[in-house]
C-alpha positions as CSV (number, residue, x, y, z in Angstrom):
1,X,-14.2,15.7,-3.8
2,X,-13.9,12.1,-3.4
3,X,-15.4,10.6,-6.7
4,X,-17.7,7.6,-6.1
5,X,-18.0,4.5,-8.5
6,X,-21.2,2.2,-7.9
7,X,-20.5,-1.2,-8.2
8,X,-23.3,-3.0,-9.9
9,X,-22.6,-6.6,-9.0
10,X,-25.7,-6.8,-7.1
11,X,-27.9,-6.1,-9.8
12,X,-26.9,-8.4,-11.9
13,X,-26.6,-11.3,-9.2
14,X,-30.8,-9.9,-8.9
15,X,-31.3,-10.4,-12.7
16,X,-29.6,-13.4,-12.6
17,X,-31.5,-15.0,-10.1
18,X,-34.5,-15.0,-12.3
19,X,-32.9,-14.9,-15.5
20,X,-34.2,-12.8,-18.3
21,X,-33.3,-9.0,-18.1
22,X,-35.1,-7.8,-14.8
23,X,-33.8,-5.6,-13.7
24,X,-32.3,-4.2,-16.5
25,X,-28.5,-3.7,-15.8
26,X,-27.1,-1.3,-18.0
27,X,-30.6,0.7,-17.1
28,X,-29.3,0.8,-13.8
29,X,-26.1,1.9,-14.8
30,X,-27.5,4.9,-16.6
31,X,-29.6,5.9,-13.6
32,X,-26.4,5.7,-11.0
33,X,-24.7,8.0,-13.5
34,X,-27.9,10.0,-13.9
35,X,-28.1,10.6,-9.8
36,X,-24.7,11.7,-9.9
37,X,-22.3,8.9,-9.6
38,X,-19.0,9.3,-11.1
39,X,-18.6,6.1,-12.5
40,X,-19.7,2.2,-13.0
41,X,-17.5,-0.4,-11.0
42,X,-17.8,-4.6,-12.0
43,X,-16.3,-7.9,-11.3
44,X,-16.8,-10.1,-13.4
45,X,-16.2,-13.5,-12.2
46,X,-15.4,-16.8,-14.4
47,X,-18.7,-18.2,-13.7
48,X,-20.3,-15.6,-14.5
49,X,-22.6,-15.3,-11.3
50,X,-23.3,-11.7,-11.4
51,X,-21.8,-9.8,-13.9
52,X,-21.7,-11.7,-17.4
53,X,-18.9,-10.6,-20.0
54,X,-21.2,-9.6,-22.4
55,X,-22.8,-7.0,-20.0
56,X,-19.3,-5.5,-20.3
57,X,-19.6,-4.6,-23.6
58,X,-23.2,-3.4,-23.5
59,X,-22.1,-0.8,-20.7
60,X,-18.8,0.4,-22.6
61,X,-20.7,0.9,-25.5
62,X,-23.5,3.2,-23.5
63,X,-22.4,4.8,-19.8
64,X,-20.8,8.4,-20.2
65,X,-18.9,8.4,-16.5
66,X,-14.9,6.0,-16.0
67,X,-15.7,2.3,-16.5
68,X,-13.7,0.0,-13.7
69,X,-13.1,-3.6,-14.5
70,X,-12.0,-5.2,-11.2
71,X,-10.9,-8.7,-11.4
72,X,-8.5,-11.4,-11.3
73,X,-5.9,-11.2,-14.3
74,X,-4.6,-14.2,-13.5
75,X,-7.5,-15.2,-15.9
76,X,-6.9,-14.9,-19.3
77,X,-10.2,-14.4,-20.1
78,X,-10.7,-11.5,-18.2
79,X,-7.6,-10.3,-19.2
80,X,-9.1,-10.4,-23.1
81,X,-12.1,-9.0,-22.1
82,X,-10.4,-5.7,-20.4
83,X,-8.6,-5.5,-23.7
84,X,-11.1,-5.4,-25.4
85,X,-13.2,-2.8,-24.1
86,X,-10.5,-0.6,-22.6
87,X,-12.0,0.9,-19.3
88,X,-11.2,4.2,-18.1
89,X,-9.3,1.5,-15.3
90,X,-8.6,-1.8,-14.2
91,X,-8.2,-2.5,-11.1
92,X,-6.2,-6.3,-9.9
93,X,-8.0,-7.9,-7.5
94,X,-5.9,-11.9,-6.4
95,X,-9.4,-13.6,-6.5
96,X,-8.8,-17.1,-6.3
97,X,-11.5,-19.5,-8.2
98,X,-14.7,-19.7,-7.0
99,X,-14.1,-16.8,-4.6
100,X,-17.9,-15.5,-2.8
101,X,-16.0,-12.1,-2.2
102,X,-12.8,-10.0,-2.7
103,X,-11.1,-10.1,1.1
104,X,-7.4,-9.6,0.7
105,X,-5.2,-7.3,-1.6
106,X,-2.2,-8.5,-3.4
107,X,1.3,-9.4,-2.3
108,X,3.4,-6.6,-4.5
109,X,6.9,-8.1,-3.0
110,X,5.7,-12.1,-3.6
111,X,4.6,-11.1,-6.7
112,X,6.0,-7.8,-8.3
113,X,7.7,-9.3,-11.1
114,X,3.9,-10.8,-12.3
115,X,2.4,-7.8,-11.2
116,X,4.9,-4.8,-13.4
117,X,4.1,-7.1,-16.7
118,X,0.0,-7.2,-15.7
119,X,0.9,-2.9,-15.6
120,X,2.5,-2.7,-18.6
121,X,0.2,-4.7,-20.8
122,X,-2.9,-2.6,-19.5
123,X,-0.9,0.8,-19.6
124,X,0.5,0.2,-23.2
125,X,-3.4,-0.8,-24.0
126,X,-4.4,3.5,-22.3
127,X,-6.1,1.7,-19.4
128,X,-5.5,3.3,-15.9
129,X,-3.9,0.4,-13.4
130,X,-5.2,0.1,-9.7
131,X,-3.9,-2.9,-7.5
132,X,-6.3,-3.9,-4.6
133,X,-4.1,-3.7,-1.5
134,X,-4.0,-4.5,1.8
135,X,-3.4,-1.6,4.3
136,X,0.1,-2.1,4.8
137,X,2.6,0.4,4.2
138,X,5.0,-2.0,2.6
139,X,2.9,-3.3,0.6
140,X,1.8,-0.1,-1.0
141,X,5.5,0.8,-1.7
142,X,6.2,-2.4,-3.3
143,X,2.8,-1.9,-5.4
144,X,4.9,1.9,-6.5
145,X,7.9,-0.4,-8.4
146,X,5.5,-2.5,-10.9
147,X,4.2,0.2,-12.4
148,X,0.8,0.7,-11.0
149,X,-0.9,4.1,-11.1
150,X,-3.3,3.5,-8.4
151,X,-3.5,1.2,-5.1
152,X,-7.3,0.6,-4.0
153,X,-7.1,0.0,0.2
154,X,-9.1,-3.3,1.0
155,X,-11.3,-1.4,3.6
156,X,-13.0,-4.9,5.5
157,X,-10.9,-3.9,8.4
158,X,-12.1,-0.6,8.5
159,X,-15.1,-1.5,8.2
160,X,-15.2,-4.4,10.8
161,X,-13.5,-2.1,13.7
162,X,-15.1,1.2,12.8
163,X,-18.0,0.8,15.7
164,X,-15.3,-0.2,18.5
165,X,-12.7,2.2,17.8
166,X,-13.0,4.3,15.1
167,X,-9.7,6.2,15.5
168,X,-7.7,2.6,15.8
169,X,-9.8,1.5,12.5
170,X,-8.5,4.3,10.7
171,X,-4.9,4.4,11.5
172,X,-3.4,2.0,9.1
173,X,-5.2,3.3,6.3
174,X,-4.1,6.7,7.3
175,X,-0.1,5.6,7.2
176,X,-0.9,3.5,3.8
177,X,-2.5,6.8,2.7
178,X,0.3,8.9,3.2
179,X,2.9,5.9,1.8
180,X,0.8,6.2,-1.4
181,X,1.5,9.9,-1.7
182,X,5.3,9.5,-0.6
183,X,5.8,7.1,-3.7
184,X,3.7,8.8,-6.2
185,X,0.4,6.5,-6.4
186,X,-2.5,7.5,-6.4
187,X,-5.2,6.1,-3.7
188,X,-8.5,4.5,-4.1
189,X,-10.6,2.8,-1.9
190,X,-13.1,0.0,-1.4
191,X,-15.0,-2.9,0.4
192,X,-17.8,-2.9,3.1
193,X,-17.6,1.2,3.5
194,X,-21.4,2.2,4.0
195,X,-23.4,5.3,5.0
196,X,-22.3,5.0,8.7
197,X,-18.1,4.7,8.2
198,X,-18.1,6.4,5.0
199,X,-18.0,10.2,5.8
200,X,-15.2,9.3,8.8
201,X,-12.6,7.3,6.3
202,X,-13.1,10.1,3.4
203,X,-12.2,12.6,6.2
204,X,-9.5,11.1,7.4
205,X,-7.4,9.6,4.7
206,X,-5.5,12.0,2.7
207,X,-5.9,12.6,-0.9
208,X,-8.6,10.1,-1.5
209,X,-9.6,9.8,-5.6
210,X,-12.4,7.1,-5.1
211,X,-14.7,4.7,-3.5
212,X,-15.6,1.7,-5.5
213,X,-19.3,0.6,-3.4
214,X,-21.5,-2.1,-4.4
215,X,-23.5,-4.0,-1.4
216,X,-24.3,-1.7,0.6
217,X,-25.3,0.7,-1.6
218,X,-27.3,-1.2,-3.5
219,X,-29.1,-2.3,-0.3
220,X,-29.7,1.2,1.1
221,X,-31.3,1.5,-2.0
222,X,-34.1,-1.0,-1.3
223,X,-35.1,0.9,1.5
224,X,-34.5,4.8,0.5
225,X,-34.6,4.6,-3.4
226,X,-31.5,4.6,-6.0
227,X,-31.4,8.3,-6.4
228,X,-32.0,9.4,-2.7
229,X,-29.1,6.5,-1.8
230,X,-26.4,7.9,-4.1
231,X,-27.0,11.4,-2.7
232,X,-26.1,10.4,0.5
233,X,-23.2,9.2,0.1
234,X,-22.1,11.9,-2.4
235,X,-23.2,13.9,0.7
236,X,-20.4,11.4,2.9
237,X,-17.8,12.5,0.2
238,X,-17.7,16.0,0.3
């Protein structure tokens, strides 16, 4: 079974909108796990606008389930604070400053010589390495030569063509699917999958290990509860 990591961005950007603790982040965290999610996904940004680095900490020291740090390590301070708390993995997302949202992966060719080092200094530190890709087949072989032990598929596409045609939608991230397997990576997946396109990719792409989902999850959850919202789309990974 596909394992499924909440991404708790949108909580905090909540909290944050208030300041104070309400709602109470690392509370959430401990319910997601408690319903039955696999693990705890954040990005935290340089300014800080959702997740903060010091709610990094707090949930290292507490959650039970794989901690992912996504985020831009062209920062140095992110790269410090990964170090620091040494995630189950982190995953390399090229956010450029200022960025609203993740919406492309990383050039592996352009930049595989930046990219193998980035591996190496997170593998020698026992953290699991992910590079956020787009669905291209090249670029998911390229991604196999720095090092990487995982490619997350930037699923926005997917996501965007799934109610015209979802066969079409799913074909390139079938063929990156199978290029992952052919070079030895292992696949994860992420951005904009929901309740309706879920079920479809996780059938359809071969030897999926997880779904990193944030915004629409946590906006189900207005409407149907936390716990009934990560049942459902446990229920889409099966």
């Amino acid at each position: 079974m596909t394992r499924l990591s909440v991404n708790i961005n949108k909580i905090a950007t909540l909290r944050n909108s208030r300041g104070g603790n309400n709602p109470n982040l690392l509370a959430a965290a401990l319910a997601c796990e408690r319903f039955g999610a696999q693990g705890i996904t954040v990005h935290p940004r340089p300014d800080e606008r959702h997740i903060r680095y010091q709610d990094v900490f707090d949930l290292k020291a507490e959650i039970q389930t794989e901690l992912n740090i996504e985020g831009n390590c062209q920062e140095q301070k992110f790269v410090d604070l990964v170090l620091a708390n040494k995630p189950a993995q982190v995953t390399l997302v090229p956010d450029t400053l200022g960025q609203l949202t993740s919406n492309h992966g990383w050039d592996t060719i352009k930049h595989k010589d930046y990219l193998s080092d980035m591996c190496k200094l997170f593998k020698d530190a026992g953290i699991r390495v992910s590079i956020f890709v787009d669905p291209v087949e090249e670029m998911v072989e390229a991604a196999a030569a720095t090092g990487t032990d995982r490619v997350e598929l930037y699923t926005e596409g997917y996501a965007s063509e799934y109610g015209f045609d979802k066969e079409a939608a799913i074909k390139p991230y079938f063929k990156a699917a199978l290029k992952a397997r052919e070079v030895g990576l292992g696949l994860n997946a992420g951005h904009d999958l929901d309740l309706n396109n879920l079920q479809y990719f996780n059938q359809h792409i071969p030897e999926l290990l997880e779904v990193s989902i944030g915004h629409a999850l946590i906006s189900d959850a207005l409407y149907l509860g936390l716990e009934e919202t990560i049942k459902r789309y446990l229920a889409c990974l099966k």
